[in-house]
RODO-2510 file (C-alpha; in nm, 4 decimals, decimal comma):
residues 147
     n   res          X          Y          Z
     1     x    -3,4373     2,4519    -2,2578
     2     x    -3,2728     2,1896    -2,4557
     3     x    -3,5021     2,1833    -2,7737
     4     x    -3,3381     2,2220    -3,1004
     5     x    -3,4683     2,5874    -3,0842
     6     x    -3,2218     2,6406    -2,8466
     7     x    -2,9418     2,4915    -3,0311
     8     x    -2,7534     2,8087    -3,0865
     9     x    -2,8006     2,9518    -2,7565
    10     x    -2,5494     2,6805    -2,5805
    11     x    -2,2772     2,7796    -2,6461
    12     x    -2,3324     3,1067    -2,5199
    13     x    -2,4803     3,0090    -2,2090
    14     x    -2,1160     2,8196    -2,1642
    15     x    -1,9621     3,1286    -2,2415
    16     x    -2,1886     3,3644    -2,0084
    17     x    -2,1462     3,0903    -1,7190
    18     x    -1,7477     3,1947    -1,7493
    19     x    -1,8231     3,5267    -1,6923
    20     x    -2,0653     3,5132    -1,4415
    21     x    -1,8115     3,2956    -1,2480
    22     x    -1,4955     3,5081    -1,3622
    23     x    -1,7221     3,8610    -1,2390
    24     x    -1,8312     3,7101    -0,9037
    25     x    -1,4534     3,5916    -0,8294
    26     x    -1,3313     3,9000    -0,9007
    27     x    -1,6029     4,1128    -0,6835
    28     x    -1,5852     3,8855    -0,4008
    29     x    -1,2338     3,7728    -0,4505
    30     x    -1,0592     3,4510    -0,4690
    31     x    -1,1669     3,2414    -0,1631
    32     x    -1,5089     3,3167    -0,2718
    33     x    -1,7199     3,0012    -0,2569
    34     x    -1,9176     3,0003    -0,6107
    35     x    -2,1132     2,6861    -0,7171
    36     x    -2,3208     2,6079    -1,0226
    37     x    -2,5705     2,3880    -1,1368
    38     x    -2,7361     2,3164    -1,4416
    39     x    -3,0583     2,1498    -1,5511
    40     x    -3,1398     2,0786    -1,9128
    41     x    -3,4991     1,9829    -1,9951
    42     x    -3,6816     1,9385    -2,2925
    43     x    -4,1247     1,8546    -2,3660
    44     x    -4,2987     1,5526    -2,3033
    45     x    -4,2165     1,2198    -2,4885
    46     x    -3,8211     1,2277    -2,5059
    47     x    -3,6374     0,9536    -2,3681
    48     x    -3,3831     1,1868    -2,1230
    49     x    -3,5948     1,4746    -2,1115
    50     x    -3,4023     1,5915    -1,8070
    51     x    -3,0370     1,6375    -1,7934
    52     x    -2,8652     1,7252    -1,4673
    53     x    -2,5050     1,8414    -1,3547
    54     x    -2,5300     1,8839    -1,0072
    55     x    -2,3973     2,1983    -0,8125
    56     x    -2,0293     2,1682    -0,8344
    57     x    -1,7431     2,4781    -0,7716
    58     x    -1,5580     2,3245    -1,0511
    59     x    -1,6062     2,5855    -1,3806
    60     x    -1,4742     2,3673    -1,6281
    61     x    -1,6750     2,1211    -1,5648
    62     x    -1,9715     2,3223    -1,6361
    63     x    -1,8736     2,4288    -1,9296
    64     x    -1,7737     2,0810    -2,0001
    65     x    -2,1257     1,9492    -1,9498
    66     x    -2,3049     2,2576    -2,1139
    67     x    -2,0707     2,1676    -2,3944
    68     x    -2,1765     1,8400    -2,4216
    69     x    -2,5793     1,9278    -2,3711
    70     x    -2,7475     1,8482    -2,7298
    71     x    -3,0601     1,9495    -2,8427
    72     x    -3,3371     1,7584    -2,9997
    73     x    -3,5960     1,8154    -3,1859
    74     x    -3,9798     1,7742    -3,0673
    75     x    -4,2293     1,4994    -3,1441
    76     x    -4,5331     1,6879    -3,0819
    77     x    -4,3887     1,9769    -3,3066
    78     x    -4,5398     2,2388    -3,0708
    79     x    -4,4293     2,5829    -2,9192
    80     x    -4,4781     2,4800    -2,5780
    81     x    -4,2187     2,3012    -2,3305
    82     x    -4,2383     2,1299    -2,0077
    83     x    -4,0315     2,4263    -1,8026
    84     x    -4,2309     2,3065    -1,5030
    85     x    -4,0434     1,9456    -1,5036
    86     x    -3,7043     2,1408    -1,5309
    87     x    -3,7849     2,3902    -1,2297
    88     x    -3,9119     2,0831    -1,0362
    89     x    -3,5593     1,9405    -1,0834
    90     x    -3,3281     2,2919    -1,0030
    91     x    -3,5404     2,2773    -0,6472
    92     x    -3,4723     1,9387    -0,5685
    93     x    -3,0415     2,0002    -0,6093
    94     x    -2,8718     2,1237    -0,3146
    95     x    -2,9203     2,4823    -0,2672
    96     x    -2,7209     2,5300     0,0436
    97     x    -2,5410     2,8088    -0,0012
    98     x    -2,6594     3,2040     0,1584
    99     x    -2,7155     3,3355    -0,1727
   100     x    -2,9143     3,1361    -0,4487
   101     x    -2,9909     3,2895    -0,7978
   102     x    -3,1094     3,0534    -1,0629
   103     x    -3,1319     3,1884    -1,4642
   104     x    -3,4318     3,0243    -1,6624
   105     x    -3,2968     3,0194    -2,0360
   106     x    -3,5811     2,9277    -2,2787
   107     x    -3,7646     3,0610    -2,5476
   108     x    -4,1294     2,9035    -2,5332
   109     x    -4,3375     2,9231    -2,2468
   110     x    -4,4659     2,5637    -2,0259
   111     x    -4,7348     2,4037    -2,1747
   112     x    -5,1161     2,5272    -2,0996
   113     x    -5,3136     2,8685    -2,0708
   114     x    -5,2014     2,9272    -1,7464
   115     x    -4,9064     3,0138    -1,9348
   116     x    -4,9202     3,2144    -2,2870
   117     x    -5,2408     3,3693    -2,4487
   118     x    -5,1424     3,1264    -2,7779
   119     x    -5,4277     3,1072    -3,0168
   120     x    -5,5794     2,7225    -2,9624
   121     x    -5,4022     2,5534    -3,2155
   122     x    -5,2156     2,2198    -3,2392
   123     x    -4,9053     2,3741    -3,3611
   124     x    -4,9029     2,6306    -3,0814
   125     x    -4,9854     2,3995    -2,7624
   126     x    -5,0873     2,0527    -2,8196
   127     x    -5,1159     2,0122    -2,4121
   128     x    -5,3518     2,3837    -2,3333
   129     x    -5,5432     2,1421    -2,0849
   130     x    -5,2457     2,0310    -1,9525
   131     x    -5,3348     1,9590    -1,5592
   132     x    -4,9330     2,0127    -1,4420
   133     x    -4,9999     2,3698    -1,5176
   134     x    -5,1890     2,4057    -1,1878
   135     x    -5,0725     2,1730    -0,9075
   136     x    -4,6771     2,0661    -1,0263
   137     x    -4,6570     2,4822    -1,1083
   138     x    -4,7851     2,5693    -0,7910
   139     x    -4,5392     2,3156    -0,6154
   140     x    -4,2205     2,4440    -0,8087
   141     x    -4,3128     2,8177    -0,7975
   142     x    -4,3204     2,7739    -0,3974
   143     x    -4,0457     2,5848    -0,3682
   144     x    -3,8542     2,8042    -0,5454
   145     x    -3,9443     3,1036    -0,2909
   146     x    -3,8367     2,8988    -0,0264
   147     x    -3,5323     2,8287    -0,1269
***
């Protein structure tokens, strides 16, 4: 979740990405084979409302790019985010390794009432009919079990 909510959380996702990566090196040792990815996504009606570094064993250049991730504001000034758009784009990288864990960092849920018992208000959700909550969810949910 790149939405200026989010704007202090960053920089400690950098930081917890080290020590995930320093923690499984030391468990597993060394030769250990450890990639990461990350996908940034923010709600409808930005410009680059995905951002993607793809999976790559290279630590500093994670932190690099989570680093350099901004966040921005939303037009629609609602709680709600489009999560679904940034699963959608973890599932389509190249998961090829044994073991696969992916972290969901947010702070608002995806838009619709699939999704949070919000009371119907335009601050709260201005998308509660939103039809990707059924279909696109579905999609990326399964996906992501197949993995």
């Amino acid at each position: 979740d790149t939405t200026s909510s989010m704007k202090s959380c960053l920089a400690a996702a950098a930081a917890k990405m080290c020590q995930v990566r320093n923690f499984i090196l030391t468990y597993m040792g060394t030769s250990a084979q450890v990639r990461f990815a990350v996908v940034g996504y923010r709600d409808y009606g930005y410009e680059d409302p995905i951002q993607i570094l793809p999976f790559t064993s290279n630590s500093q250049q994670v932190t690099n790019f989570l680093e350099k991730l901004t966040t921005k504001s939303s037009r629609d000034w609602d709680m709600c985010e489009d999560v679904i758009s940034g699963l959608q784009a973890a599932v389509e990288m190249d998961w090829s390794a044994t073991t696969k864990v992916m972290y969901l960092i947010c702070d608002s849920p995806n838009h619709g009432r699939r999704f949070h018992d919000l009371r119907d208000s335009f601050r709260n959700d201005q998308h509660v009919d939103d039809p990707r909550q059924w279909a696109a969810a579905d999609a990326a949910f399964a996906a992501i079990n197949n993995l």
